[in-house]
SERO-4910 file (N, C-alpha, C, O; in steps of 0.05 Angstrom, whole numbers):
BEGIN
 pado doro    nc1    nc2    nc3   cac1   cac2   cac3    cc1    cc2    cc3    oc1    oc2    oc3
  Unk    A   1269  -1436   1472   1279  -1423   1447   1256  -1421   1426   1253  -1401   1413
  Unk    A   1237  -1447   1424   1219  -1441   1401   1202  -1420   1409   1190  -1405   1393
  Unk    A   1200  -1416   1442   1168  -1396   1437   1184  -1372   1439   1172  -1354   1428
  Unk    A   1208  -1365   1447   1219  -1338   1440   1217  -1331   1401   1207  -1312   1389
  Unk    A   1230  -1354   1393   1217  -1349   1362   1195  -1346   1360   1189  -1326   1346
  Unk    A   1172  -1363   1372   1150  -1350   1362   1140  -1323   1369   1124  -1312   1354
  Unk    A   1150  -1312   1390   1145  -1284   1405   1154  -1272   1383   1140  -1254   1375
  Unk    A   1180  -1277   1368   1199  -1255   1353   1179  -1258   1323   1181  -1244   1303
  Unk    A   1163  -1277   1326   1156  -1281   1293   1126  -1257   1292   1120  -1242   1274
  Unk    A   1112  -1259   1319   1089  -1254   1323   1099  -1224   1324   1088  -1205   1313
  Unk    A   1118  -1221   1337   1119  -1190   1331   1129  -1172   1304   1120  -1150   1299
  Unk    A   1144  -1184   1290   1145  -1181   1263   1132  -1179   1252   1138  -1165   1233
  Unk    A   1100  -1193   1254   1075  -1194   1238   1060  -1168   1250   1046  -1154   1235
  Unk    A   1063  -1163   1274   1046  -1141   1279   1062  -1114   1274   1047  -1094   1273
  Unk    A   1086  -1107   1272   1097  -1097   1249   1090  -1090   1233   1080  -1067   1231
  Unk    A   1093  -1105   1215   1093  -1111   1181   1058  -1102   1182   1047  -1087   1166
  Unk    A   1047  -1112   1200   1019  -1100   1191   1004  -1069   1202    982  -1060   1195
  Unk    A   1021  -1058   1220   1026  -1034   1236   1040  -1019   1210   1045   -996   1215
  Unk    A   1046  -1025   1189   1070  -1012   1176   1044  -1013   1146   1037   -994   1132
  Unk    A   1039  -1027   1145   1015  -1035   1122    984  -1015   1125    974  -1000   1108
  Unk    A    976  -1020   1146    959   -999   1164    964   -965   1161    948   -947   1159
  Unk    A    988   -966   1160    997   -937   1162   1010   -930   1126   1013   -909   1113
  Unk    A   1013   -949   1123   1017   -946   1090    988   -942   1074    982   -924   1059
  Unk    A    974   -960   1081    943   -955   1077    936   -927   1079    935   -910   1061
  Unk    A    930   -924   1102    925   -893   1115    934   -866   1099    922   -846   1091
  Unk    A    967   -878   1096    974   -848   1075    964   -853   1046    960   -833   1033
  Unk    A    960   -883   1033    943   -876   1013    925   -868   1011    918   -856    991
  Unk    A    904   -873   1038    873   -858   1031    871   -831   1031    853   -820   1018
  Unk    A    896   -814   1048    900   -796   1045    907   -772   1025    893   -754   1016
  Unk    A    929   -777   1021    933   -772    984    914   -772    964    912   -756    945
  Unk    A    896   -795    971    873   -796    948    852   -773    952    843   -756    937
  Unk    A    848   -778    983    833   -757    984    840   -732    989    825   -716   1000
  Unk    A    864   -728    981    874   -692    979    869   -687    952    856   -667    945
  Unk    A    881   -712    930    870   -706    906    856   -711    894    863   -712    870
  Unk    A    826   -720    900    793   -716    904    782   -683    904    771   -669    886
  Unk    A    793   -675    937    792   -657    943    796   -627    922    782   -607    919
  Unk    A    826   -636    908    828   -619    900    828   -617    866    838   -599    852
  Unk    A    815   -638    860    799   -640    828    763   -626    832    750   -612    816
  Unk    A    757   -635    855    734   -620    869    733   -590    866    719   -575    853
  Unk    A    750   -587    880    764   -554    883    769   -530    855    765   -506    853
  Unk    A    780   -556    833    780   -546    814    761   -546    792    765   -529    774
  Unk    A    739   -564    791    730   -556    778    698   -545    792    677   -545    778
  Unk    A    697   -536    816    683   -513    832    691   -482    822    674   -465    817
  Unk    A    715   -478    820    731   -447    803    726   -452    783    720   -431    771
  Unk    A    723   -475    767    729   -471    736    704   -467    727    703   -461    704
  Unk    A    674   -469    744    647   -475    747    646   -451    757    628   -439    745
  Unk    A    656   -436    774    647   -406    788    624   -388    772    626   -386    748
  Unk    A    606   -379    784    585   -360    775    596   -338    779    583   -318    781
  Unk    A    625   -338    781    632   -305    774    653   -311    752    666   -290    754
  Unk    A    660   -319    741    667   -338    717    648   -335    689    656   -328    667
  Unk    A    616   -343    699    601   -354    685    594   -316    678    599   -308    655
  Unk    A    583   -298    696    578   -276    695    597   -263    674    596   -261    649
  Unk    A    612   -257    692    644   -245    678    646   -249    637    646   -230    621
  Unk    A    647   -272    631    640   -277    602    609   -274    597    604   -280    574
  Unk    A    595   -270    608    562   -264    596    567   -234    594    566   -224    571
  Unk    A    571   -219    612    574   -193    604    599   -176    591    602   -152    587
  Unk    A    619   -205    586    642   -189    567    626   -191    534    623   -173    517
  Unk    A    616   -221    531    602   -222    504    580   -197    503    585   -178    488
  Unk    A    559   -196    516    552   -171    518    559   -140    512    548   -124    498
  Unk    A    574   -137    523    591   -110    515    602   -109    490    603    -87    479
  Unk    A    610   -129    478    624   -130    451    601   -126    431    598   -109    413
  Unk    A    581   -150    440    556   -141    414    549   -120    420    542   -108    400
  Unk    A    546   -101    450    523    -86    444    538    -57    424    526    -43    408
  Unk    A    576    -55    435    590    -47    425    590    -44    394    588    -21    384
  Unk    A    592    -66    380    595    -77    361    564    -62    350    569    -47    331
  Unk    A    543    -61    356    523    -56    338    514    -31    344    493    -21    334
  Unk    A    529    -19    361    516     18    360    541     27    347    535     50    340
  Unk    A    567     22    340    589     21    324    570     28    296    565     50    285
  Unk    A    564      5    290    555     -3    263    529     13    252    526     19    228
  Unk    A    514     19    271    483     30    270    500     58    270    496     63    246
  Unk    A    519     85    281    526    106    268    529    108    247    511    118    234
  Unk    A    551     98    234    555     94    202    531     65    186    540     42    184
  Unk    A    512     70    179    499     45    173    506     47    137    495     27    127
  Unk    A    516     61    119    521     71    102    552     57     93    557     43     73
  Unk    A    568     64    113    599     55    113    598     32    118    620     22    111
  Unk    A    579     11    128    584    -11    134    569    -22    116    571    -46    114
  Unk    A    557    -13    106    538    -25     72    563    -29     45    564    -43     24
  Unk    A    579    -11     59    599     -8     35    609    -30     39    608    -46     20
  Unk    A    623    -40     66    640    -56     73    628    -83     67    642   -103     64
  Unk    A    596    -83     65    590   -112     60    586   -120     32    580   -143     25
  Unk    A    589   -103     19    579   -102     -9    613   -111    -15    617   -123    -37
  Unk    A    629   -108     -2    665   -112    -13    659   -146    -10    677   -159    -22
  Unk    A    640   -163      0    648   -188     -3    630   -200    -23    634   -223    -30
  Unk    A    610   -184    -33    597   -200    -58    583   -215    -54    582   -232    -72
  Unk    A    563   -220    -30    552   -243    -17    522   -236    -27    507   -256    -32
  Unk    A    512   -211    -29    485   -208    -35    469   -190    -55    488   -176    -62
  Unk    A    454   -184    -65    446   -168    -79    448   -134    -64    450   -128    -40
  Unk    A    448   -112    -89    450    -95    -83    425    -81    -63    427    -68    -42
  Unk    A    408    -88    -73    383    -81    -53    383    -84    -32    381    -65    -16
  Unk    A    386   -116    -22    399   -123      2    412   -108     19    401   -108     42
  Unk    A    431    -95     16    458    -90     30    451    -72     54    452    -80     77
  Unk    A    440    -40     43    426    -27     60    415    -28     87    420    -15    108
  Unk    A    390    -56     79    370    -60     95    386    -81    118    376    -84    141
  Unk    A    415    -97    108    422   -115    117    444   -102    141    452   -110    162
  Unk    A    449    -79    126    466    -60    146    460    -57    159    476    -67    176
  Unk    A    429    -41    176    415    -46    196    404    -66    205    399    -63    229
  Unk    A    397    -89    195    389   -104    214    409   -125    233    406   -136    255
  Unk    A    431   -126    213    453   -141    225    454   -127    256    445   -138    276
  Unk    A    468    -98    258    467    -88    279    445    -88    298    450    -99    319
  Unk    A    430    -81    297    404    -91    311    396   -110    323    383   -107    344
  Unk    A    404   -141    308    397   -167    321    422   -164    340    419   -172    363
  Unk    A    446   -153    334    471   -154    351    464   -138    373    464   -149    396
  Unk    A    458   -116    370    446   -105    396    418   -114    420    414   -105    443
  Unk    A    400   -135    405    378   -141    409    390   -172    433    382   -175    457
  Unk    A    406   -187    420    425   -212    434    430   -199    452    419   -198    474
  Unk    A    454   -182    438    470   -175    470    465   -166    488    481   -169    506
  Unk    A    433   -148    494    415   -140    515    406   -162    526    410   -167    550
  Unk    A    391   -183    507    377   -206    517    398   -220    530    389   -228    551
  Unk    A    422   -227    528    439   -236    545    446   -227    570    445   -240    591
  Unk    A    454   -194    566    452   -177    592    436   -191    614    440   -207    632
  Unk    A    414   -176    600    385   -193    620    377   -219    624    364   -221    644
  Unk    A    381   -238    613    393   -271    614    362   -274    601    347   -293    607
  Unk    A    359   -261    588    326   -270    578    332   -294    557    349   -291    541
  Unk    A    316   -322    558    324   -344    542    320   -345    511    298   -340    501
  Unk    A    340   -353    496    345   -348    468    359   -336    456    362   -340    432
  Unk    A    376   -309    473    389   -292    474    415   -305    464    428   -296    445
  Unk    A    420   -327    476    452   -339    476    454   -353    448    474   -349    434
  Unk    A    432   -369    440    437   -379    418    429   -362    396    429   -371    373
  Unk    A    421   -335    402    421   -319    371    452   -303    368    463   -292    348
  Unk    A    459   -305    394    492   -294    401    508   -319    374    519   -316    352
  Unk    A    501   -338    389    512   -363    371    512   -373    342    530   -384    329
  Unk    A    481   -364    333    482   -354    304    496   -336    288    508   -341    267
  Unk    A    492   -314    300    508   -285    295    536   -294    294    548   -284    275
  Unk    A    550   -310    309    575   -312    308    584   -334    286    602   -330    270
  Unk    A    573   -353    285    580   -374    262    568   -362    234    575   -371    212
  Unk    A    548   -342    238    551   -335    202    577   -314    195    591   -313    175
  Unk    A    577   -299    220    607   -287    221    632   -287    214    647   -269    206
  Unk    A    637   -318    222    656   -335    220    658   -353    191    680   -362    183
  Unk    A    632   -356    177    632   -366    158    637   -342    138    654   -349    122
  Unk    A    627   -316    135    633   -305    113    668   -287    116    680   -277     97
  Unk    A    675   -289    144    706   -284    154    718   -308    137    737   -304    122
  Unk    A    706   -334    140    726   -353    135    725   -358     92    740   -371     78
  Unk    A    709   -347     87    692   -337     53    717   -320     42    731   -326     23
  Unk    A    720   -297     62    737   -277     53    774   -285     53    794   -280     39
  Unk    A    769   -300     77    802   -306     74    808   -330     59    832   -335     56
  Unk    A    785   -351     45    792   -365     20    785   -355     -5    782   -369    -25
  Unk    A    782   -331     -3    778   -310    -35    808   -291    -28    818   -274    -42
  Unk    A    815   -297    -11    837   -271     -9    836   -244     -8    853   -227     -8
  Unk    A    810   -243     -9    799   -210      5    816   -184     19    816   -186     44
  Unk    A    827   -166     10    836   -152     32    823   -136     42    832   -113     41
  Unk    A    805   -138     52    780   -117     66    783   -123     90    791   -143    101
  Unk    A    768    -85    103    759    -99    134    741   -114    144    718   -118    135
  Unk    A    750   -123    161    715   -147    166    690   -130    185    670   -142    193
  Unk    A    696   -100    190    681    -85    188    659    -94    226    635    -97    230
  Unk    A    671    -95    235    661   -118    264    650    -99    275    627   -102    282
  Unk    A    667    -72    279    663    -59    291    656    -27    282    663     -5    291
  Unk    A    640    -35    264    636    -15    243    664      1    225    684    -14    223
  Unk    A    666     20    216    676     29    199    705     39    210    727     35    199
  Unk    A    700     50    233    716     67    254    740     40    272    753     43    293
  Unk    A    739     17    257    739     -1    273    769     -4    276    783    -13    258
  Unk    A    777      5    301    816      5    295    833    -16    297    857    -15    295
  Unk    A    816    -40    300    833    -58    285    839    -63    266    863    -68    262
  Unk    A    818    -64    246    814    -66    222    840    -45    207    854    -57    190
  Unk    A    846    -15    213    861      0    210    884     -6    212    899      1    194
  Unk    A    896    -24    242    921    -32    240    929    -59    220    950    -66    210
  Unk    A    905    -67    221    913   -102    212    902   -102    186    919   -115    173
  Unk    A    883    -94    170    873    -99    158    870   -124    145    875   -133    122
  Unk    A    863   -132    163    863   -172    152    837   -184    165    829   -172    185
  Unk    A    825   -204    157    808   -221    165    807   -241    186    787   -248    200
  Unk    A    835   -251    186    841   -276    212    849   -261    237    854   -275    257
  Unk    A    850   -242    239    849   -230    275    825   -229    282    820   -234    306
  Unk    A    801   -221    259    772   -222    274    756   -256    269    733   -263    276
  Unk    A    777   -272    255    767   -297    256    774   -308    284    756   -316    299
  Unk    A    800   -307    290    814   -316    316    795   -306    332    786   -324    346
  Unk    A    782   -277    338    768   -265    363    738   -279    357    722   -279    375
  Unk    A    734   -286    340    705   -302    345    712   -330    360    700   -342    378
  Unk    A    740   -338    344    735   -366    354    735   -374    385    726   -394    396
  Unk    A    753   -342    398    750   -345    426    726   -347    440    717   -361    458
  Unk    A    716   -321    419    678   -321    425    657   -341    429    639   -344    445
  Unk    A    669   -356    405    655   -389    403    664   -408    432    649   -425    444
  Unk    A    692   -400    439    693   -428    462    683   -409    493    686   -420    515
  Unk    A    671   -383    492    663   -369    511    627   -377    518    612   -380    537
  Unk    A    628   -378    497    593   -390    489    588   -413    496    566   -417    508
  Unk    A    608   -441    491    607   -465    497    608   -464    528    592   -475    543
  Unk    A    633   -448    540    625   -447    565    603   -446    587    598   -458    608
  Unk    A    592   -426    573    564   -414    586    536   -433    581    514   -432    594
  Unk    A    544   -455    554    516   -470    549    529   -501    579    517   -517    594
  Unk    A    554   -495    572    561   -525    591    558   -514    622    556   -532    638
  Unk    A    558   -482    636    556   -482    645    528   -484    658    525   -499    678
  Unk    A    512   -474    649    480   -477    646    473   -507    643    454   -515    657
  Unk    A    484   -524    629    473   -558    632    483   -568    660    469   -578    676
  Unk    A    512   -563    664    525   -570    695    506   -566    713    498   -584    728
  Unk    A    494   -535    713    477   -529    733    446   -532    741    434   -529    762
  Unk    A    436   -541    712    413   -546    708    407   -577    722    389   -584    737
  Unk    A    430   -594    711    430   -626    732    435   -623    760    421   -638    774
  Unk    A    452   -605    772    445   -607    799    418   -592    808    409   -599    830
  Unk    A    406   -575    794    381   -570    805    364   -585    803    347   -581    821
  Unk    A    357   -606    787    344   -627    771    355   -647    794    338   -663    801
  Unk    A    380   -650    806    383   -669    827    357   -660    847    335   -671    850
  Unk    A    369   -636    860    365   -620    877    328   -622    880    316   -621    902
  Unk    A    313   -624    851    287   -615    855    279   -653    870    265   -659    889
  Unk    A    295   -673    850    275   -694    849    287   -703    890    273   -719    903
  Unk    A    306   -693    900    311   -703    925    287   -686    938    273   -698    955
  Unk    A    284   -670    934    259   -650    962    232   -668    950    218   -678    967
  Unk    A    226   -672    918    197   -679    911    199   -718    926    180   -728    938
  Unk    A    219   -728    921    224   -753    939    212   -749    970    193   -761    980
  Unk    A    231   -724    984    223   -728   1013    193   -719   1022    178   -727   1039
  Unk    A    192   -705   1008    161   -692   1010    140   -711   1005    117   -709   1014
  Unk    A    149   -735    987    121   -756    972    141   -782   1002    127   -802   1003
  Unk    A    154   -783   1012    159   -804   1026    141   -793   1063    129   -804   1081
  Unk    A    152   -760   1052    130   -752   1081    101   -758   1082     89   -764   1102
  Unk    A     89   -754   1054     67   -758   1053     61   -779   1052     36   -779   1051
  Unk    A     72   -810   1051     64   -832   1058     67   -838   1088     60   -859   1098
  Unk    A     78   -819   1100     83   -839   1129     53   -826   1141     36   -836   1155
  Unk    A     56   -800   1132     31   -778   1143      5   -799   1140    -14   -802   1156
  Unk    A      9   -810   1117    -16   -826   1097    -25   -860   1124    -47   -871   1129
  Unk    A      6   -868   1136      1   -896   1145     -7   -887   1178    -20   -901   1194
  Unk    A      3   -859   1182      0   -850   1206    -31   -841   1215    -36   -832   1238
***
């Protein structure tokens, strides 16, 4: 009778640990589906057709935005002179050059030439600051974005639709600088592992 108990005890234990084993198992599992698929996601959310896609939507808008402005450079002198920000002399010369640096970014972005992004980034926070000027003066003017002709401005005539569309602009920009640091550390992985194997080859080369 006792060693039948013990037979019945010993098998219970291998059981219980057959059962633990396999409980194990489906946790490693699970974990690693959702590894896998935090991996997964932020590989899409990282995509270089992602990263493209918003470089050449910002693009199109400035380059948009400043041959808009550069037809009427006259109408949009008017429009800046409605916020009172500068001298009269000013205004003119500021009509063109505004458009210009806008067109000058948004090419340099096109072409990914460096510096491009952060004059995009300037352009947009002084933007944003004399948008955000106008709607604590209560301004009813157009914000003139898109030069004179600009049909938003026509339907809405308000300031916080082209504040809202920068601010998207702004978290499009953050994208593209976080995407560029993301990718810059794995190349920076990437360089110091080959300059490692290459200086470890050259010591064996060296003892050989």
């Amino acid at each position: 009778m006792a060693l039948l108990k013990n037979e019945g005890a010993n098998l219970e234990l291998k059981i219980l640990g057959t059962q633990r084993s396999m409980n194990g198992q489906e946790v490693k599992t699970i974990n690693g589906r959702k590894e896998k698929g935090i991996f997964a996601l932020r590989n899409s959310f990282l995509s270089p057709l992602i990263y493209h896609l918003i470089r050449v939507l910002l693009c199109v808008i400035f380059l948009w935005s400043g041959i808009s402005k550069l037809m009427g450079p006259k109408e949009f002198a008017v429009i800046i002179d409605a916020y009172g920000l500068m001298p009269e002399a000013w205004i003119l010369p500021m009509a063109i050059i505004l458009p210009l640096l806008e067109m000058v970014f948004g090419l340099g972005l096109l072409l990914d030439i460096r510096g491009s992004l952060a004059g995009i980034t300037g352009l947009l926070m002084l933007f944003m600051a004399i948008l955000s000027y106008g709607i604590w003066l209560g301004l009813d003017v157009d914000c003139g974005c898109f030069g004179p002709q600009d049909p938003e401005s026509e339907a809405f005539h308000s300031l916080r639709p082209a504040l809202y569309r920068d601010f998207v602009m702004i978290a499009g920009v953050i994208y593209l600088y976080f995407w560029r640091y993301y990718r810059s550390i794995k190349l920076a992985r990437l360089i110091f592992f080959f300059n490692s194997l290459f200086h470890r080859g050259g010591i064996i080369d060296a003892h050989d």
